[in-house]
N, C-alpha and C positions, 0 to 999 in steps of 0.2 A: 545639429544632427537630429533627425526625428526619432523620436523614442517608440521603442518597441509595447505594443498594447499589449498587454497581461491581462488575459482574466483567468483569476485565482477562483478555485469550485469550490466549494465548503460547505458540513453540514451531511445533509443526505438521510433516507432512510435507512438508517443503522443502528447497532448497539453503541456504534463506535462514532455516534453524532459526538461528543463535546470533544473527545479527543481529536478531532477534525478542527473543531474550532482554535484549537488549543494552537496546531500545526499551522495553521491559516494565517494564525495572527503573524508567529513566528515567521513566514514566509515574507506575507504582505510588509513586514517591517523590515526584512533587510534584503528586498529588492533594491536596486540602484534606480533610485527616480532620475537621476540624471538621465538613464538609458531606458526605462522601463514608465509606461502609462499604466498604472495597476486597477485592474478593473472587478472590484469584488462581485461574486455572484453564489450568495446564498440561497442553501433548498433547505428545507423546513423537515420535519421529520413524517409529514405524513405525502412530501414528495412537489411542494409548491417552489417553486422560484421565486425568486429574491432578487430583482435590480437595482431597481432604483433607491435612494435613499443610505442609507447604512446597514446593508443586510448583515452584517456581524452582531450590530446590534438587533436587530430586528429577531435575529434566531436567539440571541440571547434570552432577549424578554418573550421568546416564542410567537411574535407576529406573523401573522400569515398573510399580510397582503401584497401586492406586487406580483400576482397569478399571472403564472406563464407558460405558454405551452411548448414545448420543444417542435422547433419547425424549422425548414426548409424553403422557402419560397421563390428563391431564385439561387443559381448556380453560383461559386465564388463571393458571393457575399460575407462570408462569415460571421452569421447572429444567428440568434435565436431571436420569433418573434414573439411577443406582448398576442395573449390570447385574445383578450379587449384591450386597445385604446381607446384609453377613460383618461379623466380626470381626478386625479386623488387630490386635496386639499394642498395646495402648495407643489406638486410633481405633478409630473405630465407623464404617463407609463408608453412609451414609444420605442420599448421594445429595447432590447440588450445590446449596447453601443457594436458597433465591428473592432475584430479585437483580430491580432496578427497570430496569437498562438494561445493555450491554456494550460494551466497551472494547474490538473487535477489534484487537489488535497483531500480529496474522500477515503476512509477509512472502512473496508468492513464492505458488505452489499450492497447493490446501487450508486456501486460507482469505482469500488477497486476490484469489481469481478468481470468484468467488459462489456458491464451496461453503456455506460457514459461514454467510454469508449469506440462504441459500433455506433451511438450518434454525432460525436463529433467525427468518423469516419464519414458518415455520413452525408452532414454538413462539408466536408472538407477541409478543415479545421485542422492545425499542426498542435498537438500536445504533447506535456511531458509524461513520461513514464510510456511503461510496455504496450503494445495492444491488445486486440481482442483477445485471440487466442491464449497470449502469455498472462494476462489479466485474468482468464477465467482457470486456467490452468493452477496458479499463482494462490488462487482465492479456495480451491477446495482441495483442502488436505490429504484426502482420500485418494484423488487422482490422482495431484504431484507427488504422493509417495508413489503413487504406481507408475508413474512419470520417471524417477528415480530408479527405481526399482528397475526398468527395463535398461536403463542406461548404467547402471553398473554402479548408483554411488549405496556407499552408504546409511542405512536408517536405521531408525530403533525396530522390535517387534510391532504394529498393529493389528486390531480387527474392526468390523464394525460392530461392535455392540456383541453380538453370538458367536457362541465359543470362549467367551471370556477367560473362564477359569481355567479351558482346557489349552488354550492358545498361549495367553498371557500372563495369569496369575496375579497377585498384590505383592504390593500395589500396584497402582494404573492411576492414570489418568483419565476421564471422560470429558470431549468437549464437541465441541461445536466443531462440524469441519467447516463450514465459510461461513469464520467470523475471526477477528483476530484480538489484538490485547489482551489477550488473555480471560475473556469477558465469556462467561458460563462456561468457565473452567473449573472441574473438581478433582483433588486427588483424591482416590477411593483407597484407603485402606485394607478393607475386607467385606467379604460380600455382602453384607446386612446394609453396606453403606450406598453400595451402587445404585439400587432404585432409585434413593433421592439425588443422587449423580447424573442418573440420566435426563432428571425429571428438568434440571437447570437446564443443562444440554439442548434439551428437547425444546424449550424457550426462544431459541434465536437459532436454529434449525433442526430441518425432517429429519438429515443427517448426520449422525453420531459418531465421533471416531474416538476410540478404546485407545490406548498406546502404554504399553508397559513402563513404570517408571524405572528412569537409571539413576542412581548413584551418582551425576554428573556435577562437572563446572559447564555453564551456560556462557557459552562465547560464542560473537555476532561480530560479522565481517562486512564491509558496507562496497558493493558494485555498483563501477559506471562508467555508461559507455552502451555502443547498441550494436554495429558488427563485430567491435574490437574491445571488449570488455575488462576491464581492471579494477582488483579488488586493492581493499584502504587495509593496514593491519588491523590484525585483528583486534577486541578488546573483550572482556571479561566482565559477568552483571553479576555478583554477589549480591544477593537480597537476604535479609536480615529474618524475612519472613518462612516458612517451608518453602515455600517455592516461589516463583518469580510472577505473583499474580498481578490482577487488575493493577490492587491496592502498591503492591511495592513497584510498578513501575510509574504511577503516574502522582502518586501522594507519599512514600514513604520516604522520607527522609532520609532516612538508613540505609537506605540501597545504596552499592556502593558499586560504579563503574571503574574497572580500573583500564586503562589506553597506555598504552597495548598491554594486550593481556601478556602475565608470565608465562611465555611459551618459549622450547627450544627453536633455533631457526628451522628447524626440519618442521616440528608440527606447525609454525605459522605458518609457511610454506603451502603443506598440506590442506589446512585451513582455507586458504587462497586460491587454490589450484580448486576444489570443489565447491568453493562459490564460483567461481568464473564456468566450471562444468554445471552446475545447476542453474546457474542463470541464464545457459545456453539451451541448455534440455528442456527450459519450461519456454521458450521463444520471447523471453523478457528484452526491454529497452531501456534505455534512459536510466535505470537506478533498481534499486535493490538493495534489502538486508536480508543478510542471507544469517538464519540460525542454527547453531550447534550443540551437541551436547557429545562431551568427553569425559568417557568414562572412567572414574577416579584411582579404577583398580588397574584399568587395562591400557588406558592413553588410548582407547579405541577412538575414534570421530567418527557421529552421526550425524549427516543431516539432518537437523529438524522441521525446518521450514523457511522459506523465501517470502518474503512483504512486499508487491509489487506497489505498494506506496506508504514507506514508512513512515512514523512519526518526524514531524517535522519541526517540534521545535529546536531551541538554541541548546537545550538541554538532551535535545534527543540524541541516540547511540550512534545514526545514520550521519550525520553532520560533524557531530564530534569526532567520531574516528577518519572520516574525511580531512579533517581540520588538524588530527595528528601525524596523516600521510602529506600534508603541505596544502592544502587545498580548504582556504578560509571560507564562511557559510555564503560572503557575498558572491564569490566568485563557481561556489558549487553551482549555488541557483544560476548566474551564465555560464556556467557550461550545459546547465539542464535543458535551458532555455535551447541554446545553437542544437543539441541533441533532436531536441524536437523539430526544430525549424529544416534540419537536415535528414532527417529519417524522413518527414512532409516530401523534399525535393525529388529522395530517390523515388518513394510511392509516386508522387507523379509522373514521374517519368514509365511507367506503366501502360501499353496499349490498352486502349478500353475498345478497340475495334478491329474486326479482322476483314480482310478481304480474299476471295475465294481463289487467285489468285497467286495470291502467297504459298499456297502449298505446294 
């Protein structure tokens, strides 16, 4: 049987470069080589391509060679071409093999906001996870709350930035709207503290979003599927720290995941039924974690936010909670994989021409 080509994306210019790699690896090891041709393709942090050789490592040790330019040159081909073909010492750069479908693992801007996305549309390329649209929708907080918001779910109080006190009050939260992990996140306490809040924030975007803090338990529900969408039970991230930052979710030890979270059947339910609603409302595909915060006084549920490409490793909450609804990490990644290759079929099936005619 011929195996299916993978190329797995990884890397990227982002805040959220290592935890890409982190995800990558995790990915790239428990593809089915039996079924799967895994074709890594690393991008550097200031935006270069990575083919040939071992870009995993390459981005490790921060290499920047293997320049590639994202292109098109002929219709249905499916590559990217080698800017120059050169000769590097022992490799021949002849551009990014043809690959059947892609494995976006990018984290963060430049590649989970529907950058990478609207070129491999472009290319014609079948990949995994959301599109354009739902990619970019997905990626800035600001909108998808007001995405939310028209559609009737649930959310916490935000602003951006002005009106703080009068809106919101302390504490708050200040962070980056398109950026994720938790990465130039600060809780502000009281006003004295916000300026140096914003100033993180202000690091890793123009745009600033404020969000009153709750009182909550942090439960995350993992979607998947692209007409027909189904969410995995939920689970519960007890972090050890104040809050569920950079640190406790990707180094702290202490963090503690519990699958599935204690919840009555009614509120996992709940929980479920507003992931599968938000995953619709932002035009998402292929997968999703959907975030929540439930308020400890009120049993209220807020959406928080949707990851239209979460953490991927073996330890991540997306795969694990898949993995307690029956659905082990090999067999997620083929189903991820058919998702993409099928959402590809019906877009093609798309006229691209009209005739005068027809009306």
């Amino acid at each position: 049987m011929k195996r299916i080509r993978v190329g797995v994306i990884f890397g990227g210019r982002s805040g959220e470069h290592e935890v890409s790699l982190m995800s990558a690896k995790s990915v790239m090891h428990y593809l089915d080589k039996n079924k799967y041709e895994v074709i890594p393709l690393g991008i550097t942090k200031q935006g270069r391509w990575l083919a040939a050789g071992d870009p995993m490592k390459e981005l490790k040790a921060m290499a920047e060679e293997a320049r590639l330019q994202p292109d098109k040159p002929e219709p249905h081909r499916r590559e990217l071409v080698a800017q120059r073909r050169e000769l590097v010492p022992g490799v021949e750069r002849t551009g990014i093999p043809q690959v059947d479908v892609i494995f976006p693992v990018l984290h963060g801007p430049y590649g989970e906001d529907g950058t990478v996305q609207g070129l491999l549309e472009l290319a014609d390329i079948p990949y995994v996870g959301a599109g354009v649209l739902g990619s970019a929708l997905a990626m800035d907080k600001a909108v998808m709350k007001a995405v939310f918001r028209v559609e009737g779910l649930p959310i916490a109080d935000y602003v951006l930035v002005m009106r703080v006190e009068e809106r919101i009050g302390y504490p708050c939260f200040a962070k980056p709207a398109n950026l994720g992990s938790s990465v130039g996140i600060t809780k502000v306490h009281e006003a004295a503290e916000l300026p140096a809040a914003l100033d993180i924030a202000a690091r890793y975007d123009r745009k600033i979003l404020v969000e009153r803090a709750i009182n909550a338990r942090e439960i995350e529900c993992s979607v998947l599927g692209n007409d027909h969408p189904i969410a995995s039970v939920p689970g519960e991230v007890v972090p050890k720290r104040e809050f569920y930052d950079y640190v406790a979710k990707y180094f702290d030890e202490n963090t503690e995941l519990i699958i599935p979270a204690d919840l009555s059947p009614e509120r996992a339910a709940e929980v479920q039924e507003l992931a599968v609603r938000a995953f619709v409302a932002l035009d998402l595909a292929g997968m999703a974690r959907a975030d929540f915060l439930m308020d400890r006084d009120t049993e209220q549920v807020y959406v928080n936010e949707l990851n239209s490409i979460p953490g991927f490793t073996h330890a991540s909450m997306y795969p694990k909670l898949w993995e307690a609804s029956g659905i082990p990490y090999p067999e997620l990644l083929d189903r991820l994989i058919q998702l993409a290759l099928e959402r590809h079929r019906d877009r093609s099936r798309i006229s691209v021409s009209h005739k005068a005619d027809e009306d």
